[in-house]
C-alpha positions in Angstrom: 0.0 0.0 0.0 1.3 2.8 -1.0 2.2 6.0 1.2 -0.7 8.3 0.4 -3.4 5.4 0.4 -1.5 4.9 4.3 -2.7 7.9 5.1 -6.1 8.2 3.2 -6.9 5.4 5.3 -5.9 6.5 8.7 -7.6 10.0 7.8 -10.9 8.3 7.4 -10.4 5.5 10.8 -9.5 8.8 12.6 -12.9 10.4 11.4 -14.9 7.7 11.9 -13.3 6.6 15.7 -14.4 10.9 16.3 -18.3 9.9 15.1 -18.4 7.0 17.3 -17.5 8.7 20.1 -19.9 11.4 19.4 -22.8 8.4 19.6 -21.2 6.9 22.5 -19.8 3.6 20.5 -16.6 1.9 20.9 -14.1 0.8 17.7 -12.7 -2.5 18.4 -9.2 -1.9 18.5 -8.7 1.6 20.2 -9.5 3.9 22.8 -11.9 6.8 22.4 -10.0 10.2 22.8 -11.4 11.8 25.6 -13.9 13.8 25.5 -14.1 17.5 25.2 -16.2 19.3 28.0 -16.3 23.1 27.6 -14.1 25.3 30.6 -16.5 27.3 32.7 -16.2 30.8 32.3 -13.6 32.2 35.3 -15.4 33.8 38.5 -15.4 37.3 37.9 -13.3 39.2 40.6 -14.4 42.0 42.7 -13.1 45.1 41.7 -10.8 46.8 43.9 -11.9 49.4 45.4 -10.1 53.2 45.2 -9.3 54.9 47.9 -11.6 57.9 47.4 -12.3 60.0 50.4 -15.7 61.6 48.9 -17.7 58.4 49.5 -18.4 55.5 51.9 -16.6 52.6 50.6 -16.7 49.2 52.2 -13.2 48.0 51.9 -12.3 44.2 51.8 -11.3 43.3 55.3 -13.1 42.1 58.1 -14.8 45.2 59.9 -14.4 47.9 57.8 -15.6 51.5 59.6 -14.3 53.7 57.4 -11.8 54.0 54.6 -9.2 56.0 56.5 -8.0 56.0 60.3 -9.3 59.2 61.8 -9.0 59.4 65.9 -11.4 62.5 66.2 -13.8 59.9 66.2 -13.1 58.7 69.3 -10.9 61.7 71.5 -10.6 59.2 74.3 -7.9 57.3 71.7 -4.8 59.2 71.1 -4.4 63.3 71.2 -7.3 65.4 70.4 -7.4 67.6 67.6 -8.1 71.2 68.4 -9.5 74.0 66.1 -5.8 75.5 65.9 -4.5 72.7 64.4 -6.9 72.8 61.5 -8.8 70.0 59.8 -7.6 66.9 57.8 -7.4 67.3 54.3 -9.6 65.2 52.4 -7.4 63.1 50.1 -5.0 62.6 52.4 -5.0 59.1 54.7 -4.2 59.5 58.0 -3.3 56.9 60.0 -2.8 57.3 63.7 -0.9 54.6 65.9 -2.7 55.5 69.1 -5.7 54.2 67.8 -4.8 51.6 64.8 -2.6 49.9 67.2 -3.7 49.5 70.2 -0.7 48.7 72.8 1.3 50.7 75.4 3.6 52.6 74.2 7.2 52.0 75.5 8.0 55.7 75.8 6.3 59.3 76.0 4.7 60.7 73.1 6.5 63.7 70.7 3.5 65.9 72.2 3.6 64.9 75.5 7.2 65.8 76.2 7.1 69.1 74.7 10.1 71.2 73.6 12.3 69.5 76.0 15.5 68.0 74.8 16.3 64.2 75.0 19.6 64.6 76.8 20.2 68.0 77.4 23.6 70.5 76.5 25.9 70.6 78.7 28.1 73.7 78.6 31.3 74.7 79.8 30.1 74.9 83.2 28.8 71.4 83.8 24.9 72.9 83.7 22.9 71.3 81.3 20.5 73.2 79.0 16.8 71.2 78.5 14.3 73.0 77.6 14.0 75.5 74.0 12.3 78.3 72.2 11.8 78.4 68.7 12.1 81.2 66.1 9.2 82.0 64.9 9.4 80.7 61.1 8.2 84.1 59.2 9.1 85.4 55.6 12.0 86.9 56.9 13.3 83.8 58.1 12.6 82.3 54.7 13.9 84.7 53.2 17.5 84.6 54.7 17.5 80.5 54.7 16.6 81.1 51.0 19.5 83.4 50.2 22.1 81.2 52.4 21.2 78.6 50.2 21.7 80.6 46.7 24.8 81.8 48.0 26.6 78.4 48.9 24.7 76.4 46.4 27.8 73.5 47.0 26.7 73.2 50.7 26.2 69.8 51.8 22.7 69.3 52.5 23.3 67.9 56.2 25.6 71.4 57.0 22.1 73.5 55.6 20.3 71.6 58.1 22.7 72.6 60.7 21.9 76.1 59.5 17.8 75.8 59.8 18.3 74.4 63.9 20.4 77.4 64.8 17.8 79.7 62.5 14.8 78.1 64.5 15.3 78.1 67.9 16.0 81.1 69.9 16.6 80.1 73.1 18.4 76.9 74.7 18.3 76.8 78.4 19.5 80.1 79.8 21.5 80.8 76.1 19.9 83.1 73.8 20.8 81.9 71.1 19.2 84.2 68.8 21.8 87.1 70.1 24.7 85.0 68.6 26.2 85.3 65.5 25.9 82.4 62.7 29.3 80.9 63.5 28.3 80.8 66.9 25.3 78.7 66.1 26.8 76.3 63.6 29.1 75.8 67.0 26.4 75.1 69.5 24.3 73.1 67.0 27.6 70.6 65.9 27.8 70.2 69.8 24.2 69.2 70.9 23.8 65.5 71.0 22.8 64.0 67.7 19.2 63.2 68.8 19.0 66.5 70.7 19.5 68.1 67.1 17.0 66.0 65.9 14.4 66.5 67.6 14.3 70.5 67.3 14.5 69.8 63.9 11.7 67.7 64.1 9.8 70.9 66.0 11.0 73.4 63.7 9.0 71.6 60.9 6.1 71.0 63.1 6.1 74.9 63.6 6.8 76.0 60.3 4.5 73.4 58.0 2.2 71.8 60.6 2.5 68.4 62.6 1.7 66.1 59.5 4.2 64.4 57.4 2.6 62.7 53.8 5.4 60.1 52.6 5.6 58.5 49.1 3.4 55.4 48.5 4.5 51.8 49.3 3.0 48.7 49.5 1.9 46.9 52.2 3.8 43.8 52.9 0.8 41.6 53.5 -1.9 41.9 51.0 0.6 43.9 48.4 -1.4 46.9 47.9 -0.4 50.2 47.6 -0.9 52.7 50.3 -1.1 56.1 49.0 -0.9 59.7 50.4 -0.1 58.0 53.8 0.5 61.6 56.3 2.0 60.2 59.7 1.7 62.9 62.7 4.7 63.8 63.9 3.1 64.7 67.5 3.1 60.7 68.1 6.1 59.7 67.7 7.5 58.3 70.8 10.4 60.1 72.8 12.9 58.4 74.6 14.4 60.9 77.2 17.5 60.4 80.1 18.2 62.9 82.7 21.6 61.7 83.0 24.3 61.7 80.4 23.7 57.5 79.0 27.2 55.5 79.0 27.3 51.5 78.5 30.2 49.3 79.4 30.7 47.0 76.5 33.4 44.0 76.7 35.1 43.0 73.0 35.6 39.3 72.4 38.8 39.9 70.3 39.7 43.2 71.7 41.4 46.1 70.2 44.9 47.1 69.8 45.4 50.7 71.2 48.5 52.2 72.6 50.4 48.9 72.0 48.4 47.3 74.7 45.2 45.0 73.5 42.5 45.9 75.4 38.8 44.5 75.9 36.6 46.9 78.0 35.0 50.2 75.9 32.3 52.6 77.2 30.5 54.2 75.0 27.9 57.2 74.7 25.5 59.0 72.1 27.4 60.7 69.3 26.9 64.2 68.6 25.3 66.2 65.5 28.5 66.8 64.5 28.5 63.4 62.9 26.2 65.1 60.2 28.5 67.8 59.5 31.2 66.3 57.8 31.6 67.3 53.6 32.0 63.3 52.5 28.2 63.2 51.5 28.5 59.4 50.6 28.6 58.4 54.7 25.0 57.4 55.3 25.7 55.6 51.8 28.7 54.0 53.1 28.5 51.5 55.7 32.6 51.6 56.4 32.4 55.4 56.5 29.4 55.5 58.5 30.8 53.2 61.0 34.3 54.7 61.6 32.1 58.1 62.2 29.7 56.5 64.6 32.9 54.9 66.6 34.7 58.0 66.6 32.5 59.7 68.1 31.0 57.4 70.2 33.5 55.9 72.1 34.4 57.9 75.0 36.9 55.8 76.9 38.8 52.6 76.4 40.0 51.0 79.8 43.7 50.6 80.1 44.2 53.6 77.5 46.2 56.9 78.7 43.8 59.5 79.8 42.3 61.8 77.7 40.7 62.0 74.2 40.5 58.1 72.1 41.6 59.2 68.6 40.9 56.1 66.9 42.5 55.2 63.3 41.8 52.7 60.4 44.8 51.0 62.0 43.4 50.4 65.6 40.0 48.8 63.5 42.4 46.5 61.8 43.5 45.1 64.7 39.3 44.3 65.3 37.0 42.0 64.4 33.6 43.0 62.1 32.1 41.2 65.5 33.4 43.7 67.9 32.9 46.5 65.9 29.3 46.1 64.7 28.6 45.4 68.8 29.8 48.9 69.3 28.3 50.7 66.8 24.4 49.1 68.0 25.3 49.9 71.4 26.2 53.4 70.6 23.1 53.3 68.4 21.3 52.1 71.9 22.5 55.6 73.7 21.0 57.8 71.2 18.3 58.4 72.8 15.3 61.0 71.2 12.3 60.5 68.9 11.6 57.0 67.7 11.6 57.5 63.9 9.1 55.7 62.7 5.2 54.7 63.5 3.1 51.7 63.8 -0.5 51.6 62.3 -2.5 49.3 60.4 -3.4 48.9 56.5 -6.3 50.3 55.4 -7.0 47.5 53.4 -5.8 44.2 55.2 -6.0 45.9 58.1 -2.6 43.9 59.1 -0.2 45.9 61.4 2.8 47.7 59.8 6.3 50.1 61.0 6.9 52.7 58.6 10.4 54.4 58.7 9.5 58.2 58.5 12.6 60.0 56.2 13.8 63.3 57.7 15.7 64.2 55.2 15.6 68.4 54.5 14.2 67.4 50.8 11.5 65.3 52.1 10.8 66.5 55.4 10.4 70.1 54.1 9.1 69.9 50.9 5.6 71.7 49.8 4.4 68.7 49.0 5.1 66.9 52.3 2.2 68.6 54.5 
């Protein structure tokens, strides 16, 4: 038989096995193909809801009030709003952690400590300086910031924020502050304690663009939505305060070599704003950079060491090991001290429980578009 008859024939067993099957018969001598059943059409999905603050919208989680977190509903949870303080705009989300979470805090809130420093400056005199005034942020003072920064338009951003604390405060203690000239400032301000600096910056943007910080969008990391126009209020974060200067005693496993002796027992302390004044703008990006910063200035005194200043050197962390080193720097980190930067609430979708990292950056933190 020849090639093309072959095939003729198959062509016509395969057509008639197909018309048996379709009458339910069997061929003798093969297995019906199975047979074809038409898919169901897919379930069609709810539509995800936007987040649109004009109307009531029920959002997919289990108990659903409202589609943003608003504590005015309830002024027994969290701070009270007040008349002063203005309303919430309407297409912004605001999520509170007072009432989204509900836990004790660990510390006092931002609003509750008021414009009292963390740790307090201590001047030549041994008295320490607490509490603080600010400027009030007018045109004028606009004006001049403005003008500093046309005039020295290669100034590190973190040396400008130097500029805006000793600009917006006018008082420190029993030092007016605002009688001193610029260099004088820049002084005082490199010497406050890093978190001390901090947190009058945090108050000088309170008092110049209101309490409420909108960050970009990001998604949550439980149901993957996004979270837009999410505004965190500055007044809660928490405030961790000492009235004495905080040290810790921490012991090296390997130890570190310093005046030709190896020695294991460091105390540390909370570094000072002057770690933000240096002109290598890469040391937040650096991790080495940012390290040998945070352990020059944070180590105050290395037992067995001559007395006076520790002047530490890429040699004497050679001699270390990443182990030691990355101990010091988190228990320097643990002496810091001040405002807890970042909140806790709960998605407005999931309604699962998130931290979000609030960005203090000048750009950010006083940007239009940021209030």
């Amino acid at each position: 038989m020849s090639t093309k008859a072959k095939k003729k024939k198959l062509d016509s067993l395969t057509t008639a096995r197909y018309k048996d099957h379709k009458e339910g018969k069997t061929r003798k001598g093969g297995v019906n193909s199975p047979p074809k059943t038409k898919r169901p059409p897919p379930p069609k999905s709810e539509p995800i809801p936007k987040l649109d603050h004009n109307s009531n919208i029920n959002f997919p989680q289990e108990s659903p009030e409202h589609d943003y977190i608003d504590f005015r509903k309830d002024p027994n949870k969290g701070i009270a709003y007040d008349d002063l303080l203005g309303e919430i705009p309407n297409d912004l989300v605001k999520l509170d952690p007072s009432e989204a979470i509900e836990k004790a805090t660990e510390y006092p809130l931002l609003s509750e400590v008021g414009k009292v420093l963390p740790i307090g400056f201590v001047d030549q005199n041994d008295d320490k300086h607490r509490d603080f005034v600010l400027t009030e942020w007018n045109w004028d003072m606009e004006e001049k910031l403005g003008k500093l920064m046309e005039d020295n338009p290669e100034m590190p951003i973190n040396q400008y924020v130097s500029e805006v604390i000793g600009h917006g405060i006018s008082s420190l203690g029993k030092i007016e502050v605002s009688k001193m000239k610029r260099s004088q400032k820049r002084l005082l301000v490199r010497n406050l304690y890093f978190s001390d600096a901090l947190y009058i910056y945090i108050h000088i943007r309170i008092n110049s663009l209101g309490h409420y910080l909108k960050t970009d969008k990001f998604k949550c990391l439980y149901c993957k939505k996004d979270i837009l126009n999410f505004a965190a209020d500055l007044r809660t974060l928490e405030v961790k305060s000492y009235d004495d200067i905080p040290s810790r005693e921490v012991v090296l496993e390997k130890g570190i070599m310093y005046a030709n002796k190896l020695l294991t027992k460091v105390t540390v302390g909370p570094i000072r704003w002057a770690f933000m004044e240096t002109d290598d703008r890469n040391i937040l990006l650096n991790s080495a950079k940012f390290k040998m910063a945070t352990l020059k200035q944070g180590i105050t005194k290395i037992e067995g060491a001559p007395e006076g200043p520790i002047y530490l050197t890429k040699e004497h962390l050679n001699t270390m090991s990443m182990r030691d080193i990355n101990k010091l720097v988190d228990e320097i980190d643990q002496c810091a001290g001040g405002a807890v930067m970042e909140i806790t609430s709960k998605c407005p979708y999931c309604n699962e429980a998130f931290d979000q990292a609030i960005n203090w950056g000048y750009d950010d933190f006083f940007a239009p578009s940021s209030h």
